[in-house]
C-alpha positions in Angstrom: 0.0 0.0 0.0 1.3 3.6 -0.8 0.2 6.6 -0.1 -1.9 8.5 -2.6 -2.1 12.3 -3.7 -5.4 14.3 -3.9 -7.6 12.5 -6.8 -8.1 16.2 -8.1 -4.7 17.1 -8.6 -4.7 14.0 -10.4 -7.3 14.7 -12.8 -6.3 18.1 -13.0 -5.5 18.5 -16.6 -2.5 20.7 -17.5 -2.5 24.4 -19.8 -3.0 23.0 -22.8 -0.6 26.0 -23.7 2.1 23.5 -22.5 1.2 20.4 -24.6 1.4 22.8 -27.5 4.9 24.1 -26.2 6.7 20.4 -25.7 5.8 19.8 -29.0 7.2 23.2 -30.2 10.3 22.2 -28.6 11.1 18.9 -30.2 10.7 20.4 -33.0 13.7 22.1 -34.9 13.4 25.9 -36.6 9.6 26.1 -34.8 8.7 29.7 -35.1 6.8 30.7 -31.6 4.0 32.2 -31.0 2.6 29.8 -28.7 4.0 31.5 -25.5 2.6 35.0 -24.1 6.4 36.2 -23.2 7.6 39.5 -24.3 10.6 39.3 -26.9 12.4 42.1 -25.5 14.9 41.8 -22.4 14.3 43.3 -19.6 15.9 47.1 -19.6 19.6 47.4 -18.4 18.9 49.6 -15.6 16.1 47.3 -14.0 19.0 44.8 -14.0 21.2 47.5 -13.0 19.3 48.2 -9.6 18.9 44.2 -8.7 22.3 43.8 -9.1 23.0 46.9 -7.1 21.1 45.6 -4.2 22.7 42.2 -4.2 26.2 44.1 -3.6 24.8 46.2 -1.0 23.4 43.3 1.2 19.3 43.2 -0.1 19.9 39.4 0.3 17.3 39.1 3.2 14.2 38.7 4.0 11.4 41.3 3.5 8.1 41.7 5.0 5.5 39.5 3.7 3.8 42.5 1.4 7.3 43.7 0.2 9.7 46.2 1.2 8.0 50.1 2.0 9.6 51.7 -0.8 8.1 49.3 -3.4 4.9 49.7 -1.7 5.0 53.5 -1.2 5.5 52.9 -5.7 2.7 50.9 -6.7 0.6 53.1 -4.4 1.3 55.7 -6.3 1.4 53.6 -9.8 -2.0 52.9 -9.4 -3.4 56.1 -8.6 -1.6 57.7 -11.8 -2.5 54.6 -14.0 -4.9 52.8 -12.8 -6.9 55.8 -11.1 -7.2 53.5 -7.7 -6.8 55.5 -4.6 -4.5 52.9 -2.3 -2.2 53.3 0.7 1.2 51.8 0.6 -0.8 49.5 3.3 -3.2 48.2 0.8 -0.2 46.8 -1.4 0.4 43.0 -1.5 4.2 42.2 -3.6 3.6 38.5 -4.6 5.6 36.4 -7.1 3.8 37.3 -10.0 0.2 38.5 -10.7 -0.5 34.5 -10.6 0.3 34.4 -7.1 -1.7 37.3 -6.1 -4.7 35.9 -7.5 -4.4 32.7 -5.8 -3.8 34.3 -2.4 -6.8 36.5 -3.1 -9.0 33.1 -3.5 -7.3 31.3 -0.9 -8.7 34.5 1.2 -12.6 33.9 0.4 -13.1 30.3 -0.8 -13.5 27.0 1.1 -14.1 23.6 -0.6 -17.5 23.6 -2.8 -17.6 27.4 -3.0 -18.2 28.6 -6.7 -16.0 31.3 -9.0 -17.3 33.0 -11.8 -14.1 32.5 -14.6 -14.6 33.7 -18.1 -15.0 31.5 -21.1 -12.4 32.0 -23.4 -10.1 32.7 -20.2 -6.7 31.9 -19.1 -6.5 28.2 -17.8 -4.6 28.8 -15.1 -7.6 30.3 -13.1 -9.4 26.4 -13.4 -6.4 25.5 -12.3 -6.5 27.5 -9.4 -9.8 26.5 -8.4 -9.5 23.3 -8.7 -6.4 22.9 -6.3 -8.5 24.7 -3.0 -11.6 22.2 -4.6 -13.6 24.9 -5.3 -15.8 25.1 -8.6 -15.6 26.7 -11.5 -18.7 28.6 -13.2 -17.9 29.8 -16.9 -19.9 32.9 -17.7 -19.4 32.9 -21.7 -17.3 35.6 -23.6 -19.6 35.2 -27.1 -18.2 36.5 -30.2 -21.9 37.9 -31.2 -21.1 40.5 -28.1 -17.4 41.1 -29.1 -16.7 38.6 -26.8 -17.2 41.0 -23.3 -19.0 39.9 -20.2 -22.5 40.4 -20.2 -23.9 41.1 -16.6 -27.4 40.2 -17.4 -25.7 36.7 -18.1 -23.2 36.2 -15.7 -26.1 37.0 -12.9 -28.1 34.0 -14.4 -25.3 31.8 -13.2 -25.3 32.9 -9.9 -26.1 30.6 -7.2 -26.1 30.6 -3.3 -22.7 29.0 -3.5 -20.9 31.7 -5.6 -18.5 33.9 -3.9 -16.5 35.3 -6.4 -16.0 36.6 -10.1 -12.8 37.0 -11.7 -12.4 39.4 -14.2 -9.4 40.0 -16.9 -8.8 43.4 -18.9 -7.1 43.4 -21.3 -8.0 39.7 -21.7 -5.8 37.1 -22.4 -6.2 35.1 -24.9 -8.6 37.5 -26.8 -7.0 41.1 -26.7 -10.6 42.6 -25.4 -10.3 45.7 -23.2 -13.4 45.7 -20.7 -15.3 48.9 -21.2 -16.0 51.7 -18.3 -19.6 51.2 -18.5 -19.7 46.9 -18.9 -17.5 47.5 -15.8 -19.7 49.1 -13.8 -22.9 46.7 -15.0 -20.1 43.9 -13.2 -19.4 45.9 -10.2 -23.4 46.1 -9.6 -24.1 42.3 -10.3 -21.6 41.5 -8.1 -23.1 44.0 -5.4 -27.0 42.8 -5.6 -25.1 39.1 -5.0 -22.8 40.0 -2.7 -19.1 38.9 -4.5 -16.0 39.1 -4.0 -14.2 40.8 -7.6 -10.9 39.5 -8.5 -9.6 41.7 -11.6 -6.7 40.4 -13.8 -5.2 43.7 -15.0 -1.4 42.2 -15.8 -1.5 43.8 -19.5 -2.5 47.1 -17.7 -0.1 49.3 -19.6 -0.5 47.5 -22.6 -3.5 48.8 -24.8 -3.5 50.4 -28.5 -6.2 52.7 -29.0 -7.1 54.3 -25.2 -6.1 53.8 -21.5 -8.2 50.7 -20.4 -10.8 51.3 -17.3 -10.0 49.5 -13.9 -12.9 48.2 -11.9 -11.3 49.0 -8.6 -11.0 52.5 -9.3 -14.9 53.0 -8.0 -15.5 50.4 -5.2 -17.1 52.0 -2.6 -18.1 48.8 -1.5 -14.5 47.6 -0.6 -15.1 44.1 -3.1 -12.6 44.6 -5.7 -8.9 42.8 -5.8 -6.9 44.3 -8.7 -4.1 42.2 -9.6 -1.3 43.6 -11.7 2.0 42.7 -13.1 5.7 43.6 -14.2 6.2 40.8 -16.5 4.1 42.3 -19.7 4.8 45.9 -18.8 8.7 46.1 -18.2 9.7 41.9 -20.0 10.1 40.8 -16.2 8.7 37.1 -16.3 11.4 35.3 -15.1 12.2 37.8 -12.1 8.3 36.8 -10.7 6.9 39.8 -9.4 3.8 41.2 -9.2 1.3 42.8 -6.8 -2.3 43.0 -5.2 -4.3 46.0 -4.5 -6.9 45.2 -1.7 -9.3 47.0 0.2 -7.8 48.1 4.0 -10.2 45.6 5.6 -7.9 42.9 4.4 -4.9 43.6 3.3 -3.4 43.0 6.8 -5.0 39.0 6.1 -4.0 38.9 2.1 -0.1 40.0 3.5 -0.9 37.3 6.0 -1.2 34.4 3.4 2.5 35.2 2.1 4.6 33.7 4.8 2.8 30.3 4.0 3.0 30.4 0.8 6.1 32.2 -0.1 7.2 33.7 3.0 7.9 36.7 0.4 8.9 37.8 -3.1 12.8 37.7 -3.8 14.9 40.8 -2.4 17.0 41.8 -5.7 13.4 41.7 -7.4 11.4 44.0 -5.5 14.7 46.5 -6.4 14.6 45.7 -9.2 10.9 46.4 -9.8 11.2 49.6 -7.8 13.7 50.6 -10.1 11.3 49.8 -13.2 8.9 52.3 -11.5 11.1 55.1 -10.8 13.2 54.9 -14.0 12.9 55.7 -17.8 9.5 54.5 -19.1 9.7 54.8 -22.8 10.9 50.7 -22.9 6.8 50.6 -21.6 6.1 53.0 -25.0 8.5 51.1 -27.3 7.0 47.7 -26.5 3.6 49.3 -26.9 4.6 50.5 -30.4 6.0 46.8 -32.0 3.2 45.5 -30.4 0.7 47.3 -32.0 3.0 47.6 -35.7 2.7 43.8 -35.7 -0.6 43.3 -35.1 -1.6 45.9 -37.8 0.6 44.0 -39.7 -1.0 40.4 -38.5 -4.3 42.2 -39.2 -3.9 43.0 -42.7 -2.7 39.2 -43.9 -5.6 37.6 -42.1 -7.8 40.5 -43.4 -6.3 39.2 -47.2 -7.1 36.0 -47.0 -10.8 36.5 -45.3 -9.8 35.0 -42.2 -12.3 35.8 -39.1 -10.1 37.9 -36.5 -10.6 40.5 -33.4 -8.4 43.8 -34.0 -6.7 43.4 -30.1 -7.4 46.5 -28.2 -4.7 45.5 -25.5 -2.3 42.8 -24.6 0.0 40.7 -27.3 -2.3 38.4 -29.3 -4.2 37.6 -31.9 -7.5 35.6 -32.3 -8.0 33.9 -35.4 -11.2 32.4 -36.2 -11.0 28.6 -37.8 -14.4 27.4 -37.5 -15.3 26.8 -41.4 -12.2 24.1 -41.1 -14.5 22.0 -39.1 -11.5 20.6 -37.7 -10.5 21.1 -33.9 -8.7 23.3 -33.0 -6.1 21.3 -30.9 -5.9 19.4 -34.2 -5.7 22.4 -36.4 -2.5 23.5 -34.4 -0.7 20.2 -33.9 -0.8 19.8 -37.8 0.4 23.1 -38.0 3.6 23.1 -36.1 4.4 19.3 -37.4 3.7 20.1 -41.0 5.2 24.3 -41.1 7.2 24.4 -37.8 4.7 27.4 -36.6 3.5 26.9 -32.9 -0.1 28.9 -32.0 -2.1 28.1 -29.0 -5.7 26.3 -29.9 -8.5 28.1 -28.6 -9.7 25.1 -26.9 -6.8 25.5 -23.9 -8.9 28.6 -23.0 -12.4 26.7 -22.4 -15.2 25.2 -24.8 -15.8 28.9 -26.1 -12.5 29.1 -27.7 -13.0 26.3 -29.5 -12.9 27.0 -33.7 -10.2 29.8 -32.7 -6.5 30.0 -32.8 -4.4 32.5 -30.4 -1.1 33.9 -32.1 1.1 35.7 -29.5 1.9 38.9 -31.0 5.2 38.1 -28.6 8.0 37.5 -31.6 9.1 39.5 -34.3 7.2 41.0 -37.3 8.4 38.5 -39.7 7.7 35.7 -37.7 4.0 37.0 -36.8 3.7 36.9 -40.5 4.7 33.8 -41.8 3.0 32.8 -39.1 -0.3 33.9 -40.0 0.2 33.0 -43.6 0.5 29.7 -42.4 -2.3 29.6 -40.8 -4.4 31.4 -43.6 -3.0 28.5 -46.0 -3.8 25.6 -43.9 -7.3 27.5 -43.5 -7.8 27.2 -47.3 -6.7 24.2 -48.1 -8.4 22.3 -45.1 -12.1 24.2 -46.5 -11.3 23.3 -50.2 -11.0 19.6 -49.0 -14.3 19.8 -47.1 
């Protein structure tokens, strides 16, 4: 007899992002656009400062939240940005914006409780729910509503077990930017039902045509937990840092939850974060700018060959219709790295809405994006001429 892990876990399936991406690695000259990781290295002087700190003895342990001056920063971040009124007190540092949205359903949800995750949506917040045994509701994203929330909806689903909605603007996979006023339909569901409001705002500095709108800005009710990111904004995934804003009721109980989990986020880090705040910003600009030259770029091939697309109004990718295929999508995308060496995420590894889609991270050069999507538009043809 040996001892078993949870039968959950077990059955827990993995991103399908990832099946895509050992593929994509056995396989030699793959162009990727699979992965949602910036292609630009993360500015000198952001490695500057963690280096700095590492000289100078920042070797230690920090508080739970993060050290003050990195605090004092993101409270003032998010007022200028985000147009959230926080203290330095409110402020949560966590190892990545993944990490702060766990802690923030650790916080509120016990075994059985429901969450209200969005359908196309980032797997990893199943995956989240599933390891505290909570369950997952999917409130559809329909492309006949431009694929945003609809409040009327996402109340239907509501039961007496729900505690919680999550919410991500600028959405990953679909490039969507929430708008002020859908926000605010959200922030009253969620009121009448009484829920807790977890927004995913990681591509927060990362939007084309207009600032996006953040739910916690107007939360009189103290419900909203805005979680944000360096990774997307300054090309800082591997250093892992991120950050909650909460409401002051608990953010002494969300700071709490870090010495179990991770005690705290990496010294060097959180300097060099701090430095990203305080220092040039025009690598935030310049990141902006390819991003939105290669999706203009992106747009106008899949325009050419009639392909269905959204124009992204934030974040890196690129959603590309392949329902008139009939074929899966998972299919669709395996046959299109073995066959071309081009790796694309299926729309299926976001939940049953994505499926007949494709997402092409926008993450990679402009002549990669393009051969890309040219691949894509070819298979498209070919597969529909052999229907």
């Amino acid at each position: 007899m040996k001892p078993e892990i949870r039968p959950d876990v077990v059955a827990m399936e993995r991103s399908g992002i990832r099946q895509v991406m050992d593929i994509a690695w056995a396989t030699p000259n793959v162009i990727h656009l699979e992965v949602g990781e910036p292609n630009f290295s993360t500015p000198e002087h952001i490695c500057e400062a963690a280096a700095k700190a590492i000289r100078a003895g920042e070797t230690r342990y920090t508080p739970n939240a993060g050290v003050a001056p990195l605090r004092e920063a993101l409270a003032d971040k998010v007022h200028r940005i985000n147009g959230i009124n926080a203290h330095p007190d409110q402020v949560t540092v966590s190892a990545g914006a993944v990490q702060a949205i766990y802690a923030a359903m650790i916080s509120f949800m016990a075994p059985g409780d429901e969450i209200l995750l969005p359908d196309p949506g980032w797997p990893n917040f199943r995956m989240m729910a599933t390891l505290l045994s909570a369950t997952p509701i999917y409130y559809p994203l329909r492309a006949e509503n431009g694929f945003l929330p609809d409040a009327k909806e996402i109340a239907s689903l509501v039961t007496p077990r729900t505690k919680a909605i999550l919410i991500n603007t600028p959405s990953n996979p679909l490039g969507t930017v929430i708008p002020a006023k859908v926000l605010q339909e959200i922030y009253e569901m969620a009121s009448k039902h009484n829920l807790w409001i977890v927004s995913d705002e990681c591509y927060d500095q990362i939007t084309f045509e207009q600032p996006m709108a953040s739910i916690g800005a107007n939360d009189p009710e103290e419900r909203v937990i805005s979680t944000y990111s360096f990774s997307k904004s300054y090309a800082m995934t591997g250093w892992r840092v991120g950050y909650a804003i909460t409401p002051k009721r608990i953010s002494g109980d969300i700071a709490k939850l870090q010495e179990p989990l991770i005690s705290c986020v990496s010294s060097p880090a959180q300097f060099a974060a701090l430095a990203a705040l305080q220092g040039p910003q025009e690598c935030i600009q310049e990141m902006r700018d390819a991003y939105r030259e290669r999706r203009d770029a992106a747009a106008e091939v899949a325009k050419a060959a009639n392909l269905d697309f959204i124009m992204p109004a934030g974040a890196f990718y690129f959603w590309l219709g392949i329902k008139e295929t009939k074929m899966p999508s998972l299919d669709f995308v395996l046959k299109l790295v073995r066959e071309h060496a081009i790796a694309t995420a299926h729309g299926s590894a976001f939940g049953n809405f994505g499926e007949g889609y494709v997402r092409v991270s926008l993450a990679n050069t402009k002549e990669s994006i393009l051969k890309g999507v040219t691949a894509i538009a070819n298979q498209h043809a070919q597969l529909i001429q052999h229907n």
